[in-house]
PAVEXVO-898225 format. One record per residue (C-alpha): residue number from 1; residue in one letter; chain; y, z negated, x negated. Coordinates in nm, 4 decimals. Each point is the difference from the previous one (the first is absolute). Layout:
BEGIN
+-----+------+-------+----------+----------+----------+
:  nr : rest : kette :       c2 :       c3 :       c1 :
+-----+------+-------+----------+----------+----------+
: NUM :    A :     A :        Y :        Z :        X :
...
+-----+------+-------+----------+----------+----------+
END
This chain:
BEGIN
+-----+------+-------+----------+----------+----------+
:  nr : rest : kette :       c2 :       c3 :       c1 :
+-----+------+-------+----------+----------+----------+
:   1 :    X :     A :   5.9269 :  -6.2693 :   8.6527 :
:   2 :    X :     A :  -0.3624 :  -0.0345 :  -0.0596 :
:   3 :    X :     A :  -0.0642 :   0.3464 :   0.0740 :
:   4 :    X :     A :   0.2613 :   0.0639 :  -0.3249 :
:   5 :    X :     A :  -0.1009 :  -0.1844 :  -0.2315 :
:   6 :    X :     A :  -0.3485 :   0.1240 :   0.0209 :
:   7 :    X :     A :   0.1565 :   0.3642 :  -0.0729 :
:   8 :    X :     A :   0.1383 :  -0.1224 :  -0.2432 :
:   9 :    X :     A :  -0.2859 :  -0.1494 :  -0.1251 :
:  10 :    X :     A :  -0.2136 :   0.3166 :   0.0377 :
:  11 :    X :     A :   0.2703 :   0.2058 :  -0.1615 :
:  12 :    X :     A :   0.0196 :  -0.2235 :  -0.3286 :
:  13 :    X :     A :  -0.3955 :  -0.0545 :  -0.0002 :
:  14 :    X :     A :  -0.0613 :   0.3959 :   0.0112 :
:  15 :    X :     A :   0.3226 :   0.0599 :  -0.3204 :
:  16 :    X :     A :  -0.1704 :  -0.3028 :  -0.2249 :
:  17 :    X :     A :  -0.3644 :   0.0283 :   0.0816 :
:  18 :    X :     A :  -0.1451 :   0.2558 :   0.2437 :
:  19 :    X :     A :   0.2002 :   0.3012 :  -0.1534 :
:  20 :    X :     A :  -0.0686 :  -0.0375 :  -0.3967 :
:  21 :    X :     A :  -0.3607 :  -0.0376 :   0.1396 :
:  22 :    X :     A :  -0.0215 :   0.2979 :   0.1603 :
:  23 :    X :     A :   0.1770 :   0.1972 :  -0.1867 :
:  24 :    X :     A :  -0.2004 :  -0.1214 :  -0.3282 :
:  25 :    X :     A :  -0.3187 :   0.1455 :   0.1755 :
:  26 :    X :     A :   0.1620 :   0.3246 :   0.0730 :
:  27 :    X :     A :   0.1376 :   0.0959 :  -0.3296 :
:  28 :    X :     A :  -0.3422 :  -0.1257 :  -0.1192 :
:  29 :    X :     A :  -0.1179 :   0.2714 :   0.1481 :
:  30 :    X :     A :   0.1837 :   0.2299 :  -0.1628 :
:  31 :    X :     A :  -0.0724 :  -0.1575 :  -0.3142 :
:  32 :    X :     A :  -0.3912 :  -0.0260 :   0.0412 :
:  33 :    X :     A :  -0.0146 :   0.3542 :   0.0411 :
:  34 :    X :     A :   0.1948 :   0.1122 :  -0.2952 :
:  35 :    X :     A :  -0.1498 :  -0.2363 :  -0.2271 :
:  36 :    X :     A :  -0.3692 :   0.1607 :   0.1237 :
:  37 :    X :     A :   0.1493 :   0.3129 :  -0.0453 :
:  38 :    X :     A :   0.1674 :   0.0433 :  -0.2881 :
:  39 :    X :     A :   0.0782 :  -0.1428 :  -0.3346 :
:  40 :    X :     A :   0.3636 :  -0.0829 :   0.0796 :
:  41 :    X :     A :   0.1510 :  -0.3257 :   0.0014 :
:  42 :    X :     A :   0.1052 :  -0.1259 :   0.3261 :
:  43 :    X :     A :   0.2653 :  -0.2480 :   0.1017 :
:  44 :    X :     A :   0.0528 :  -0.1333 :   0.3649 :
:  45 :    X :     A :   0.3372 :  -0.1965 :   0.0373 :
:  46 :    X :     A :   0.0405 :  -0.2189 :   0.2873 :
:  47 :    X :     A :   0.4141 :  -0.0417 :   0.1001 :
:  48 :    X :     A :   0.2720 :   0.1688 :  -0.0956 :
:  49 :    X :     A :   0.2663 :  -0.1670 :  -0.2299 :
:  50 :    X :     A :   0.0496 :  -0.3394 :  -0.1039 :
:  51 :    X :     A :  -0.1943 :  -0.2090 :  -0.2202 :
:  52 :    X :     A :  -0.3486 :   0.0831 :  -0.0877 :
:  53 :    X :     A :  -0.2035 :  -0.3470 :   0.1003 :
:  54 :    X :     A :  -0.3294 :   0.1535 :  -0.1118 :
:  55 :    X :     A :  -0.1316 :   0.2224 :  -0.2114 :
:  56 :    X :     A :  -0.3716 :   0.0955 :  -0.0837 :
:  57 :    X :     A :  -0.1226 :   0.2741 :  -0.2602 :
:  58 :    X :     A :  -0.3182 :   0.1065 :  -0.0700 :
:  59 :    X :     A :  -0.0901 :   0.3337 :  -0.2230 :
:  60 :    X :     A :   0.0735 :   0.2327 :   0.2826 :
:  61 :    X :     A :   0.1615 :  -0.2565 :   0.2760 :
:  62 :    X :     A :   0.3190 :  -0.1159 :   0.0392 :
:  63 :    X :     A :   0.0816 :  -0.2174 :   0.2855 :
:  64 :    X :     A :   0.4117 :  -0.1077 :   0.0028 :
:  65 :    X :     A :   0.0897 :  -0.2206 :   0.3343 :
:  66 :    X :     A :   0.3653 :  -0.0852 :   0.0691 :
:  67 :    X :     A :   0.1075 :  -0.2681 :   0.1740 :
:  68 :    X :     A :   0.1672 :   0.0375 :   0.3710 :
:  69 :    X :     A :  -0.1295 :   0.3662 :   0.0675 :
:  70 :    X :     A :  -0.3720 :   0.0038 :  -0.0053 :
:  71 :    X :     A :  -0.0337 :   0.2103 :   0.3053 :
:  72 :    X :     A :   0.1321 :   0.3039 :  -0.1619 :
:  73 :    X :     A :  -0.2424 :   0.1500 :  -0.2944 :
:  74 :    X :     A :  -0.0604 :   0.3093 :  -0.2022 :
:  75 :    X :     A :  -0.2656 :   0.1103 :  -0.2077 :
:  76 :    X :     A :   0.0385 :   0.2330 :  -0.3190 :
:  77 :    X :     A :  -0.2065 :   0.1295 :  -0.2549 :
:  78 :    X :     A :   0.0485 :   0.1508 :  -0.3788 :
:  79 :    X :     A :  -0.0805 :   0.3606 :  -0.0068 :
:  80 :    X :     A :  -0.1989 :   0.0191 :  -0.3084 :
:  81 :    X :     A :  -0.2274 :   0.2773 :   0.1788 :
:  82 :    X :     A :   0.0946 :   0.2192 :   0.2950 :
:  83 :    X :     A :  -0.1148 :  -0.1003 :   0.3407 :
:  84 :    X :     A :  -0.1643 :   0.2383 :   0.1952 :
:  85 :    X :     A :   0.1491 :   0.0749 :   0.3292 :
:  86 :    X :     A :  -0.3234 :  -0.1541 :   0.1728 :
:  87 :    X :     A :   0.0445 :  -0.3321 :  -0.1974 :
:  88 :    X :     A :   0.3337 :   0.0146 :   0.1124 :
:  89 :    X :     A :  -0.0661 :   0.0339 :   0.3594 :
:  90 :    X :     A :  -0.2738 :  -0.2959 :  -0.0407 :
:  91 :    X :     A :   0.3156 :  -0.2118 :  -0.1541 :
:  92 :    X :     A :   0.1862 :   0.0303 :   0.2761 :
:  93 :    X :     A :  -0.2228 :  -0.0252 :   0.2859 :
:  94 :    X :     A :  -0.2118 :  -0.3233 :  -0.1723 :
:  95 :    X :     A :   0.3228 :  -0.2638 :   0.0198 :
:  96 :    X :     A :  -0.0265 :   0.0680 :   0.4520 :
:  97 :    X :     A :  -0.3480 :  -0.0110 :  -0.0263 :
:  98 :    X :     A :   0.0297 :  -0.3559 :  -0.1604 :
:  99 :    X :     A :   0.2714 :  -0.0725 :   0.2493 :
: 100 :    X :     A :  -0.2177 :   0.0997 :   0.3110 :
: 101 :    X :     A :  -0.3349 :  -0.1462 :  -0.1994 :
: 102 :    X :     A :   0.1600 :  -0.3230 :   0.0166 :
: 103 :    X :     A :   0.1224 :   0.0183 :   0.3234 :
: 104 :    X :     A :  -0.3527 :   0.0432 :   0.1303 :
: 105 :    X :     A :  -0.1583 :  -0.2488 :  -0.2369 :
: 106 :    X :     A :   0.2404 :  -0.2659 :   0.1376 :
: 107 :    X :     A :   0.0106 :   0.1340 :   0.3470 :
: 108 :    X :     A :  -0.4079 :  -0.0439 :  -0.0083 :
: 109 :    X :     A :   0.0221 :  -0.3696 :  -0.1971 :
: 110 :    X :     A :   0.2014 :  -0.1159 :   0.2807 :
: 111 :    X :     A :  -0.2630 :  -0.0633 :   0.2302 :
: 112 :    X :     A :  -0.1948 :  -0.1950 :  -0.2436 :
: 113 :    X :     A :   0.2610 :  -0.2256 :  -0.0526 :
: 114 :    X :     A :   0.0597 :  -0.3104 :   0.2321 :
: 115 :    X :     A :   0.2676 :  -0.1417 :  -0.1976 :
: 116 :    X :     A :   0.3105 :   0.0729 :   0.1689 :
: 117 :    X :     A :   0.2137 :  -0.0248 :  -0.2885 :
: 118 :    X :     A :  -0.1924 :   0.2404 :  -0.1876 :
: 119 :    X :     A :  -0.0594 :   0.2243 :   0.3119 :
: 120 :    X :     A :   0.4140 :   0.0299 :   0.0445 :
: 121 :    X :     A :  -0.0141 :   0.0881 :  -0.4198 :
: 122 :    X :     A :  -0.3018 :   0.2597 :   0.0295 :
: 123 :    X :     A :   0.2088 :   0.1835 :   0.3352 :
: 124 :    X :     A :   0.3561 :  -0.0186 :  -0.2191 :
: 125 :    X :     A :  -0.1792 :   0.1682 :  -0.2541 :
: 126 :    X :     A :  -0.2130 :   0.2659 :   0.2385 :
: 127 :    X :     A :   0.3271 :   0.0564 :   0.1478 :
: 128 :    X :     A :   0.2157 :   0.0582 :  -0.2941 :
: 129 :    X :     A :  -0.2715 :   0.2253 :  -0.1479 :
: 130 :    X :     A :  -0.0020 :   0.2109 :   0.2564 :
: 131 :    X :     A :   0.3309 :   0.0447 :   0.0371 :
: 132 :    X :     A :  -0.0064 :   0.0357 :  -0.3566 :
: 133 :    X :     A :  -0.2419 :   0.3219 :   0.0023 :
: 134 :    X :     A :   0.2488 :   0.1566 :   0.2811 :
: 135 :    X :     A :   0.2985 :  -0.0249 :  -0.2330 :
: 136 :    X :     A :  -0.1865 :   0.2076 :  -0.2715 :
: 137 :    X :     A :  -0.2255 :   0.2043 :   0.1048 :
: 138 :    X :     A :   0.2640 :   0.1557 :   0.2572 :
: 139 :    X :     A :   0.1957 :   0.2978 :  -0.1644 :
: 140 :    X :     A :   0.3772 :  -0.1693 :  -0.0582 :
: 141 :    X :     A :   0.2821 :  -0.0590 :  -0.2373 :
: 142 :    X :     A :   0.0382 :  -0.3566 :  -0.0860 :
: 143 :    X :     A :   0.3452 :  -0.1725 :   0.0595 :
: 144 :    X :     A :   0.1437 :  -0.2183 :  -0.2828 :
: 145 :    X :     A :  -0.1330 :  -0.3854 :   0.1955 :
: 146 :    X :     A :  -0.3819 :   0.1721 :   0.0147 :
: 147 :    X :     A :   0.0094 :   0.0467 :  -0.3947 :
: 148 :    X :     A :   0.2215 :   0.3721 :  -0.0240 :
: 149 :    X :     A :   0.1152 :  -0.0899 :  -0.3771 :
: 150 :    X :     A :  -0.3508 :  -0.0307 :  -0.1399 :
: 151 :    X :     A :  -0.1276 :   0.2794 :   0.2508 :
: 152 :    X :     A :   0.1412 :   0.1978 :   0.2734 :
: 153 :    X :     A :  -0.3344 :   0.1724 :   0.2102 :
: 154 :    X :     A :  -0.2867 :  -0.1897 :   0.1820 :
: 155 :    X :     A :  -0.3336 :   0.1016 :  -0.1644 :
: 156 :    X :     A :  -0.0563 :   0.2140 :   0.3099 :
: 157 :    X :     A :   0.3106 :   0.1887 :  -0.0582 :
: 158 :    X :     A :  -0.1464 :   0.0287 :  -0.4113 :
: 159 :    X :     A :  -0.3078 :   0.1424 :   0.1471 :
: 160 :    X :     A :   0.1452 :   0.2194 :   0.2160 :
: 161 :    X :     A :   0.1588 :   0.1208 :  -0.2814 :
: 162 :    X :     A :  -0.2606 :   0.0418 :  -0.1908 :
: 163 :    X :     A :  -0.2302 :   0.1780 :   0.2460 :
: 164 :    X :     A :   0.2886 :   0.3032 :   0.0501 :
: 165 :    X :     A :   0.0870 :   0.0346 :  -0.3599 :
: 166 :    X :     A :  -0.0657 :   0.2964 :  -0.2026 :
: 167 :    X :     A :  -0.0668 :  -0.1672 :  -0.3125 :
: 168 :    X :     A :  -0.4082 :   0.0438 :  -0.0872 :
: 169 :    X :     A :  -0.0653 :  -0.3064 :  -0.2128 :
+-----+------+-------+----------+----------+----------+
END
């Protein structure tokens, strides 16, 4: 019974906490490097449906987080200019990098740490980033529970994609 409850646990403490986390420092990858650029206007939206629990704009920012699905995110931008196929390919590829970044960063904090509660936090996190960076930067179609009505390919499967179009820009 123990052994349950502490999947449980896990399970809830990854959908309310560890997930939105994670997934806010991935699409802010995607963001960073669009905002550096380009002049377009980029939003990042944390969740899918439901009611909108926060919402932060600045000039070219837009952050939108809905409650009870923070582990699924998307980032999109205005296209006020055109973005050239090699800022295109950095878009993609930065939100992994900030996955597996943070995967290491945490991985590496943990052996500074000797609280054990914050250890078990810092691994949950490593863990879920890395697993994170998998799921995207692999080539694959989305199904509808990993986020396939906002977007239906991984980054990886965007890039790949990319890198085998015809299309010069």
């Amino acid at each position: 019974m123990e052994n349950i409850l502490l999947v449980c646990f896990n399970f809830l403490f990854y959908l309310a906490v560890i997930g939105p986390i994670t997934t806010f420092i991935h699409e802010l990858g995607h963001a960073l490097i669009m905002l550096g650029l380009t002049g377009n206007k980029v939003s990042i939206t944390l969740g899918g449906e439901g009611k909108s629990v926060l919402q932060w704009n600045t000039r070219r920012l837009n952050i939108t987080i809905h409650i009870f699905s923070g582990w699924i995110g998307y980032t999109s931008y205005e296209n006020n200019e055109i973005v050239k196929k090699s800022n295109m390919f950095l878009y993609y590829i930065f939100g992994p990098l900030f996955s597996l970044t943070t995967a290491i960063i945490f991985l590496l904090l943990q052996n500074s740490i000797s609280n054990s509660v914050i250890i078990y936090i810092f691994k949950f996190i490593t863990m879920a980033s890395f697993i994170q960076f998998l799921f995207t930067i692999i080539p694959m179609n989305y199904n509808k529970f990993l986020g396939g009505k906002y977007y239906n390919r991984s980054d990886g499967m965007k890039i790949k994609e990319l890198l085998f179009s015809t299309d010069q820009t």
